[in-house]
Backbone as ProteinMPNN parsed JSONL, in Angstrom:
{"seq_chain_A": "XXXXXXXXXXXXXXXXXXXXXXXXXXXXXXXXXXXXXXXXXXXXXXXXXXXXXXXXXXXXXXXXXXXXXXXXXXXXXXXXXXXXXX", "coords_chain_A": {"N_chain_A": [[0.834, -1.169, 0.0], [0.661, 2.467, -0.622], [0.451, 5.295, 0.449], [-0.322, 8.3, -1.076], [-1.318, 10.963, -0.645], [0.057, 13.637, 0.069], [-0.318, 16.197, -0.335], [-0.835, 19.652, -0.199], [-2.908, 20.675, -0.577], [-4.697, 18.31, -0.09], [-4.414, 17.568, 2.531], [-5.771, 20.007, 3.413], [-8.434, 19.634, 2.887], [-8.604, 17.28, 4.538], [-8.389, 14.374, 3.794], [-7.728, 10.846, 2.654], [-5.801, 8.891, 0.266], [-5.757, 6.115, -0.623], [-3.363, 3.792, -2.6], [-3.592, 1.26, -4.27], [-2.639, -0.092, -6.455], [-0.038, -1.358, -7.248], [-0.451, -4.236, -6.121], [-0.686, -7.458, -5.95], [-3.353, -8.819, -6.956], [-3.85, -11.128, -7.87], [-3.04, -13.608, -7.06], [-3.1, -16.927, -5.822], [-3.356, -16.849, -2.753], [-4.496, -14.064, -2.198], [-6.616, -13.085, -1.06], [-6.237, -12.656, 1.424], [-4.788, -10.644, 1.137], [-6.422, -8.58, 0.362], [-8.116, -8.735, 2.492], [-6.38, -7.72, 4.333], [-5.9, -4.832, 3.53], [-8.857, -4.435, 4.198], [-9.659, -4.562, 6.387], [-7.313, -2.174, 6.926], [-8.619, -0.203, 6.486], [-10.819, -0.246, 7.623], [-9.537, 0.777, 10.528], [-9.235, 3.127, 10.204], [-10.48, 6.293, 10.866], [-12.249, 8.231, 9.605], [-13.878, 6.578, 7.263], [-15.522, 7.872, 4.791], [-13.823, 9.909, 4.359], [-11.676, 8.855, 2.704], [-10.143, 7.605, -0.346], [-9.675, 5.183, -2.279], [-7.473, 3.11, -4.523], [-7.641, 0.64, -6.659], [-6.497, -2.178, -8.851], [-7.716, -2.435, -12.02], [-7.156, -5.005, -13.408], [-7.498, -7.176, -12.195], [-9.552, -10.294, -11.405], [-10.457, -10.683, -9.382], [-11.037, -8.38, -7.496], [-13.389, -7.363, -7.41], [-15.019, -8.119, -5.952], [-13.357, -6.756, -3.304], [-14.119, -4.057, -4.231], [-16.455, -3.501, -3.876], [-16.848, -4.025, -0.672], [-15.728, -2.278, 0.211], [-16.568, -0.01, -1.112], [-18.894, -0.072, 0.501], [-18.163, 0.249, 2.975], [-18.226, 2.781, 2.943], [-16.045, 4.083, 1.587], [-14.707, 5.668, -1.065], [-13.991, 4.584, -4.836], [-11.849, 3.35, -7.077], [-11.213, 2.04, -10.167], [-8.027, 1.385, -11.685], [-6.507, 1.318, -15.052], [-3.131, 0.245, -15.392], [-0.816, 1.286, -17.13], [0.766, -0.046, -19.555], [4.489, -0.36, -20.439], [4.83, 0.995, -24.14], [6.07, -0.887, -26.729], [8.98, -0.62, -28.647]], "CA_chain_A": [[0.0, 0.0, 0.0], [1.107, 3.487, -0.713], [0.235, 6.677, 0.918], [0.335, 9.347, -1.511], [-1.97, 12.144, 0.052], [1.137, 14.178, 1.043], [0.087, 17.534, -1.239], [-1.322, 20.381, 0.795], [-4.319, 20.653, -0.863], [-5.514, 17.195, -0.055], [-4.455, 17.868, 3.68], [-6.703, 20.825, 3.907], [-10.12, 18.417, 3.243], [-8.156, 16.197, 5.164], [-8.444, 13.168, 2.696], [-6.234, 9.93, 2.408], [-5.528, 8.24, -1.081], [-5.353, 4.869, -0.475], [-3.387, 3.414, -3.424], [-3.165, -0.568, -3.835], [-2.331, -0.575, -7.508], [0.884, -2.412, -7.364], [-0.632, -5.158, -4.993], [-0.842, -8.665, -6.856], [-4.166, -9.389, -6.185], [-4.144, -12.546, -8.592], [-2.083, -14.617, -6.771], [-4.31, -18.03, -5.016], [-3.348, -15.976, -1.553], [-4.844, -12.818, -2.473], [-7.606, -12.919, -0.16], [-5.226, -12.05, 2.621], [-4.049, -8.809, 1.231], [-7.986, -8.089, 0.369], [-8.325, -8.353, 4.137], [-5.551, -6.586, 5.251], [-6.706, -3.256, 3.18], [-10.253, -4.237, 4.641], [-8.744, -4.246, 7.874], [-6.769, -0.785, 7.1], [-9.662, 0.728, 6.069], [-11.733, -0.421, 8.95], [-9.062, 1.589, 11.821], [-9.274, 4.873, 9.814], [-11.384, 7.127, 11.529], [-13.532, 8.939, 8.476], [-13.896, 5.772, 5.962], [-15.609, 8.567, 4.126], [-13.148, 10.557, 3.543], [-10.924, 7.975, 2.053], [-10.19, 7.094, -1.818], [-8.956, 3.783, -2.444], [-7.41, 3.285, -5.923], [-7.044, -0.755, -7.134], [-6.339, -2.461, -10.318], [-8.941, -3.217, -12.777], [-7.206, -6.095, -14.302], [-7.671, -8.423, -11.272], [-11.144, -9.793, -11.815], [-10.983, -11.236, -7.928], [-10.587, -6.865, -7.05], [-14.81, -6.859, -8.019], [-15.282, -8.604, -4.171], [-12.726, -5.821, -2.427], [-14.297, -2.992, -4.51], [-18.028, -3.519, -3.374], [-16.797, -4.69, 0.624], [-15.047, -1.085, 0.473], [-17.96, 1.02, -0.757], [-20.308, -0.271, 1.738], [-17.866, 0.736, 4.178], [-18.323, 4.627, 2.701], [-14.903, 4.626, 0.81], [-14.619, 5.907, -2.396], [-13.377, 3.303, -4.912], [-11.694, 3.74, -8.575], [-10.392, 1.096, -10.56], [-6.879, 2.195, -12.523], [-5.811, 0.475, -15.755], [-1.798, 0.189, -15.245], [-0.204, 1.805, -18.626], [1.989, -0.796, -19.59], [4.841, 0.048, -21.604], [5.095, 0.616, -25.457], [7.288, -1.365, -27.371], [9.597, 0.05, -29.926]], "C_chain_A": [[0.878, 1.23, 0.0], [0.0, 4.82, -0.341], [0.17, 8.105, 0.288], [-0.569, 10.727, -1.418], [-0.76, 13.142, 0.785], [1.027, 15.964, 0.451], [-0.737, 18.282, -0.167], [-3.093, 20.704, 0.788], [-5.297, 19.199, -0.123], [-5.74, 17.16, 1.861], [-5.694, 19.198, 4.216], [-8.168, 20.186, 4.005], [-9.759, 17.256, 3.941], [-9.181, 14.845, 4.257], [-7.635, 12.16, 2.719], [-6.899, 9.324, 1.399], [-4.993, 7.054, -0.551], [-4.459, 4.168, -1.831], [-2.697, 2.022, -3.738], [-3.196, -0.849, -5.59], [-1.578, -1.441, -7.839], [0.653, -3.593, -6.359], [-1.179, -6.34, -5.726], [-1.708, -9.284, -6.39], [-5.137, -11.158, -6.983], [-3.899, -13.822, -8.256], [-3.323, -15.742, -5.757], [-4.255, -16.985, -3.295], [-3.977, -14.485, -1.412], [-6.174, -12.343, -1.17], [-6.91, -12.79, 1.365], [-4.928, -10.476, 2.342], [-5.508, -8.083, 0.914], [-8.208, -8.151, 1.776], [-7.636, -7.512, 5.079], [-6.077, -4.92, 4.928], [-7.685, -3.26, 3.574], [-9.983, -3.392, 6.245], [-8.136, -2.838, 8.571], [-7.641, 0.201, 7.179], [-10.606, 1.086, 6.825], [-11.243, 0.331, 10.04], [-9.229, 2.88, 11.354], [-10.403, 5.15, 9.622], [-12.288, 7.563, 10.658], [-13.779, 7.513, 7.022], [-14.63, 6.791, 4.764], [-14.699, 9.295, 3.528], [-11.648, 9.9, 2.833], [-11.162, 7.545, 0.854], [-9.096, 6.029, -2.377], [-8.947, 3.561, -4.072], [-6.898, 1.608, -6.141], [-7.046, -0.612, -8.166], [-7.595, -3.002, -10.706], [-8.291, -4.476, -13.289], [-7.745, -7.118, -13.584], [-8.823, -8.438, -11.332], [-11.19, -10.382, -10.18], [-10.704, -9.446, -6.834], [-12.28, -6.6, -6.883], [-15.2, -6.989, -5.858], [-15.117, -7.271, -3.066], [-13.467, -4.671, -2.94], [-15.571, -2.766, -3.785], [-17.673, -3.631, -1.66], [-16.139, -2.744, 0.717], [-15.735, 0.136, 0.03], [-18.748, 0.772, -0.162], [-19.213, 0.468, 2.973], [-17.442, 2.276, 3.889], [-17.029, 5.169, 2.025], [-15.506, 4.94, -0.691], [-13.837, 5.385, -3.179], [-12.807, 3.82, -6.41], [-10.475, 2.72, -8.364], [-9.532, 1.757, -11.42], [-6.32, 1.099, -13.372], [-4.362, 0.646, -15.513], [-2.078, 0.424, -16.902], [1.517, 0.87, -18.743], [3.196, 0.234, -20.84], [5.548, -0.033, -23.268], [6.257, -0.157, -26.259], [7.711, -0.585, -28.519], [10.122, -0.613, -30.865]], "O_chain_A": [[1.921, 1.102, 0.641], [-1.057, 5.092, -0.91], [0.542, 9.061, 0.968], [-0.367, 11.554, -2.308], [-0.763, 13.319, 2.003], [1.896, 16.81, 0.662], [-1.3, 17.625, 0.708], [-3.999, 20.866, 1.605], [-6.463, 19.29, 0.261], [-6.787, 16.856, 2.433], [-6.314, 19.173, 5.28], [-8.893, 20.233, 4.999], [-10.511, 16.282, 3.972], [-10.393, 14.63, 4.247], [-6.476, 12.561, 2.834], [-8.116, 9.143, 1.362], [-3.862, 6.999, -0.069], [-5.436, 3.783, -2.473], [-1.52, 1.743, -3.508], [-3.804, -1.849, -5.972], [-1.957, -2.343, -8.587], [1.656, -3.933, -5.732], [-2.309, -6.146, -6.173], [-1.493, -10.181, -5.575], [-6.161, -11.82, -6.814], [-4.285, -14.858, -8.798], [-4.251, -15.255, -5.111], [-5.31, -16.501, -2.883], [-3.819, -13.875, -0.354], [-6.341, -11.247, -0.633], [-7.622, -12.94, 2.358], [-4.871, -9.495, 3.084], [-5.618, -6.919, 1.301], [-8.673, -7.067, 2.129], [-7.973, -6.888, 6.085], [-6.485, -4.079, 5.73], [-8.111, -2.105, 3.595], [-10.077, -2.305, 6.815], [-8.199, -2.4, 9.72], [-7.511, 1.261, 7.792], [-11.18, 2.173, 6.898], [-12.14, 0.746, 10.774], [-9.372, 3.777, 12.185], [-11.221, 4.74, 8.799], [-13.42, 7.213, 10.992], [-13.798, 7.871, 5.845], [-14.265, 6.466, 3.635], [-14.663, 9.398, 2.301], [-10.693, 10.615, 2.533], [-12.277, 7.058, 0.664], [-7.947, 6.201, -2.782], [-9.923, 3.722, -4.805], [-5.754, 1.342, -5.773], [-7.36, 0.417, -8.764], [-8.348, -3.745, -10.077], [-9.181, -5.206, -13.725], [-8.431, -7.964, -14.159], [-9.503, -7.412, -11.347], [-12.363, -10.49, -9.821], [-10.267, -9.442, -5.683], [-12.561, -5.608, -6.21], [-15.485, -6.192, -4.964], [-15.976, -6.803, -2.319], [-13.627, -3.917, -1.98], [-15.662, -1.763, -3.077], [-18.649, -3.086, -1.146], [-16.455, -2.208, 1.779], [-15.583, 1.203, 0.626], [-19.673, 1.582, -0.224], [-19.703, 1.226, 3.81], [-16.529, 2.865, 4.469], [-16.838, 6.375, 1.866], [-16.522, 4.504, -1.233], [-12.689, 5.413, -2.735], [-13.419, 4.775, -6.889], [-9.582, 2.484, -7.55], [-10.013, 2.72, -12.018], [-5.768, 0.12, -12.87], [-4.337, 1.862, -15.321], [-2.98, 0.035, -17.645], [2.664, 1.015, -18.321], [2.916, 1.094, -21.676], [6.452, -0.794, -23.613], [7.404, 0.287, -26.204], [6.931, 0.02, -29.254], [10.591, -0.032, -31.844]]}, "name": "protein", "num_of_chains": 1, "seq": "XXXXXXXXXXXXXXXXXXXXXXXXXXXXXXXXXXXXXXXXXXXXXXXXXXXXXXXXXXXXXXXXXXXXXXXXXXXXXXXXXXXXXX"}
């Protein structure tokens, strides 16, 4: 997980950017690290004002996305931009 709410602006609406893009949620174990972000998400105080960013490719991400807007986060899936070959 990465933290990247560090700009000043985002501090003034006091906001945290959850972002679990690079988190391999394909792997048969995956349902561990889907619990741990449940988990993270569950001790921080405003789940509202939290925006959690996963990968769309993982189709086992559909579970974590829905379990994390019921709990009042805000959810957006991010295609990864692989890159071009030359």
């Amino acid at each position: 997980m990465t933290m990247t709410s560090r700009i000043p602006q985002a501090l003034d609406r006091k906001k945290m950017i959850l972002d679990c893009r690079d988190m391999n949620f394909d792997i048969p174990s995956s349902e561990g690290i889907a619990d741990s972000v449940i988990a993270w998400v569950m001790s921080f105080p405003q789940r509202n004002a939290m925006h959690v960013y996963l990968p769309s490719s993982a189709p086992s991400v559909r579970r974590l996305q829905c379990t994390l807007q019921g709990l009042g986060c805000a959810v957006s899936r991010v295609t990864k931009c692989l890159p071009s070959r030359l």
